[in-house]
C-alpha positions as CSV (number, residue, x, y, z in Angstrom):
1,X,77.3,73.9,19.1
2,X,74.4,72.4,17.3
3,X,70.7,72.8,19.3
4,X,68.5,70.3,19.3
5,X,65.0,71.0,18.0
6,X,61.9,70.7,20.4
7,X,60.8,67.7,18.0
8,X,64.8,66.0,19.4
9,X,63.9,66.7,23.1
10,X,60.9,65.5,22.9
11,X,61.9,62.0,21.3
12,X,65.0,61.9,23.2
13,X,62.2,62.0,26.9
14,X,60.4,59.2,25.1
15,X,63.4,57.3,24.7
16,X,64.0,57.0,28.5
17,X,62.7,53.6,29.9
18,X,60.0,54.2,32.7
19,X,61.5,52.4,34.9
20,X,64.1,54.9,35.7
21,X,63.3,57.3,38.5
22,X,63.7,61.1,37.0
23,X,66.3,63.2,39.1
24,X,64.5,65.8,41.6
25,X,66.4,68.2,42.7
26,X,66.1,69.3,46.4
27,X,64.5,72.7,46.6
28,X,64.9,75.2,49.2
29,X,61.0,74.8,49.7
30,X,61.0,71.3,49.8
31,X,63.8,71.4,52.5
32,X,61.9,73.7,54.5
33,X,58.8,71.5,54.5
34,X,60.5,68.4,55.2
35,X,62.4,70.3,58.1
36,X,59.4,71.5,59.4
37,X,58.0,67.9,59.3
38,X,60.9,66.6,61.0
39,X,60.5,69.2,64.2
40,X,57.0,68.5,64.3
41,X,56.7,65.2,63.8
42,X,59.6,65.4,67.0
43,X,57.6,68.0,68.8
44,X,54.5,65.5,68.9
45,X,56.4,62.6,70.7
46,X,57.9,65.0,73.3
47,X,54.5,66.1,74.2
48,X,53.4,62.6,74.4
49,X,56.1,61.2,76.5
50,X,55.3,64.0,78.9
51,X,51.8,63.4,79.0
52,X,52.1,60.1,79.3
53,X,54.9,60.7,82.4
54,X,52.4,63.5,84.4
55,X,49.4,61.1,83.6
56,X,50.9,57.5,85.1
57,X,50.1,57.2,88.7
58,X,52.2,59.0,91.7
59,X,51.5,56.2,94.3
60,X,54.7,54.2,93.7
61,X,55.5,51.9,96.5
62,X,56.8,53.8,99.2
63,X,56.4,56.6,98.2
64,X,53.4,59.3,99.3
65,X,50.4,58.2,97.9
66,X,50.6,55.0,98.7
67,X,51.3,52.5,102.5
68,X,54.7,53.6,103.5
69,X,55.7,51.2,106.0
70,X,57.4,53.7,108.8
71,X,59.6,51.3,110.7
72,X,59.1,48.5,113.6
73,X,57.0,50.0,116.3
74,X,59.6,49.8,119.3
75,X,62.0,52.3,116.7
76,X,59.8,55.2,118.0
77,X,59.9,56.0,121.3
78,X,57.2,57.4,123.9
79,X,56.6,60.9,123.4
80,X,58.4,61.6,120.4
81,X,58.3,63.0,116.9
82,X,60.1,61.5,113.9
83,X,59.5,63.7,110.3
84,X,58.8,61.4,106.7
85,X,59.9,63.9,104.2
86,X,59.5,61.6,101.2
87,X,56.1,61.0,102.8
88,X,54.9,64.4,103.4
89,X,54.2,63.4,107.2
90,X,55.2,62.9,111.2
91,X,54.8,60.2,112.8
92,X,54.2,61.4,116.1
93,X,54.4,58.9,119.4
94,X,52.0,59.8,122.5
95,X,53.4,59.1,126.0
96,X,50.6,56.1,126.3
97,X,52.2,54.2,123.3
98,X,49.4,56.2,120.7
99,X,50.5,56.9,117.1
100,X,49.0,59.6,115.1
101,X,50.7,60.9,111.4
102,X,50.3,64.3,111.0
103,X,50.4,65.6,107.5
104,X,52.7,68.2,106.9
105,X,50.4,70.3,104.9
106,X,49.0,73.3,106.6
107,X,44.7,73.9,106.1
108,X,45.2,77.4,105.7
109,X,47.6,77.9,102.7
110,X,48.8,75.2,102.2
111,X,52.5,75.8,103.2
112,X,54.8,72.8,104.3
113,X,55.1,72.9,108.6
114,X,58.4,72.7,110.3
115,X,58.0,70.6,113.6
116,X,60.8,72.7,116.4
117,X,61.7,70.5,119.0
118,X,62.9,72.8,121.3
119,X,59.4,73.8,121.7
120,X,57.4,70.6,120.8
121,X,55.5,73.2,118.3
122,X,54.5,72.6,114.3
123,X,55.2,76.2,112.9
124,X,53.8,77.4,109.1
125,X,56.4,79.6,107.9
126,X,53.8,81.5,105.6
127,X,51.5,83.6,108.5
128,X,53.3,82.0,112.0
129,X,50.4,79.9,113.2
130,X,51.2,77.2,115.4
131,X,50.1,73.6,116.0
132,X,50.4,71.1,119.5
133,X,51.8,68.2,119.2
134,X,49.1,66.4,118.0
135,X,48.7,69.1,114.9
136,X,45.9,71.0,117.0
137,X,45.7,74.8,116.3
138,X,46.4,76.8,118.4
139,X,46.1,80.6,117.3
140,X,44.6,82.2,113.8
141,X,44.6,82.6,110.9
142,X,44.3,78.9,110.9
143,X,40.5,77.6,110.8
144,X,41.7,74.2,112.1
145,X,44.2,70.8,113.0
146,X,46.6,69.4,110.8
147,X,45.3,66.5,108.8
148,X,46.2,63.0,109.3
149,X,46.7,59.9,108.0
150,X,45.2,56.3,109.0
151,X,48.0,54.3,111.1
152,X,47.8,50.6,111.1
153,X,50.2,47.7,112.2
154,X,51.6,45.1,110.4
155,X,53.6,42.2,111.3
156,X,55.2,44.7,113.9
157,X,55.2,47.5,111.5
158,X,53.7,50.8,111.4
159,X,52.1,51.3,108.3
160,X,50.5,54.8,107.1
161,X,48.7,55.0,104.2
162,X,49.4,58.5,102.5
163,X,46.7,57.8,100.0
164,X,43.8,58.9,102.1
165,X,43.8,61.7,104.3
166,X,41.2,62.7,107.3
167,X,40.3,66.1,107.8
168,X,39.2,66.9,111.4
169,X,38.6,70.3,113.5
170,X,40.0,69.3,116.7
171,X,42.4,66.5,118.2
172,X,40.7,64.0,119.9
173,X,42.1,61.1,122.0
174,X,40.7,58.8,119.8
175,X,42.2,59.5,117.1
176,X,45.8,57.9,118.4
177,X,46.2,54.3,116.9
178,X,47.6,51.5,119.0
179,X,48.8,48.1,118.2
């Protein structure tokens, strides 16, 4: 075998039109970077469709944080307690035709209430206080009543809007809404 001199190699690069791209050969540190690349350039969009998903807004229609319309007012009867679990409330029914939505949040811990009916009670499963009712406490550690949602009427429905709650200390007769 003859060798070429480094004079031939030399002459023989120059020969090569420029137009042709030179072979690269794929290194084990270029795969690594354009791996790398790859997962982050994958890792940035994930994190940006969740951010974008946790930052829209939680008040679809229906849903709580926004007016869920209940149900036709003669649905609920007199004295009686119906439970919204997609709307975090009760929609409770006084004897004189009232309507008050109690939210199901507790002020103390925030634990979820149960409402037994057996004993027309709201229990908080975390420290056993228990609410009337009309969400007013009625032994510690709890400082005070359930909190509740505005109740209005339309077009023979009853409407609560989830979006704004009202604290209070104490139920209060006029606190019942009425069509």
């Amino acid at each position: 075998m003859r060798s070429l001199s480094p004079k031939a190699v030399s002459a023989a690069a120059e020969e090569q039109p420029e137009n042709q791209p030179q072979e690269q050969n794929l290194t084990r540190r270029n795969f690594l970077k354009l791996g790398i690349g790859a997962l982050s350039a994958l890792a940035v969009l994930e994190i940006g469709g969740a951010s974008l998903v946790f930052l829209r807004s939680r008040s679809l229609e229906g849903e709580f944080g926004s007016e869920i319309k209940a149900g036709e007012v003669e649905n609920f009867p007199a004295n009686s307690v119906t439970e919204f679990t997609d709307g975090n409330f009760f929609l409770v029914r006084a004897s004189d035709g009232g309507f008050l939505a109690v939210y199901r949040r507790c002020p103390h811990l925030g634990c979820t209430v149960n409402w037994v009916a057996e004993k027309e009670r709201f229990y908080c499963p975390c420290h056993a206080s228990s609410f009337d009712k009309y969400g007013d406490f009625e032994n510690q550690p709890v400082p005070r009543a359930l909190d509740t949602f505005p109740v209005s009427f339309k077009d023979g429905m009853v409407v609560i809007n989830t979006a704004d709650f009202q604290r209070r200390d104490r139920f209060t007769p006029d606190q019942l809404a009425y069509q």
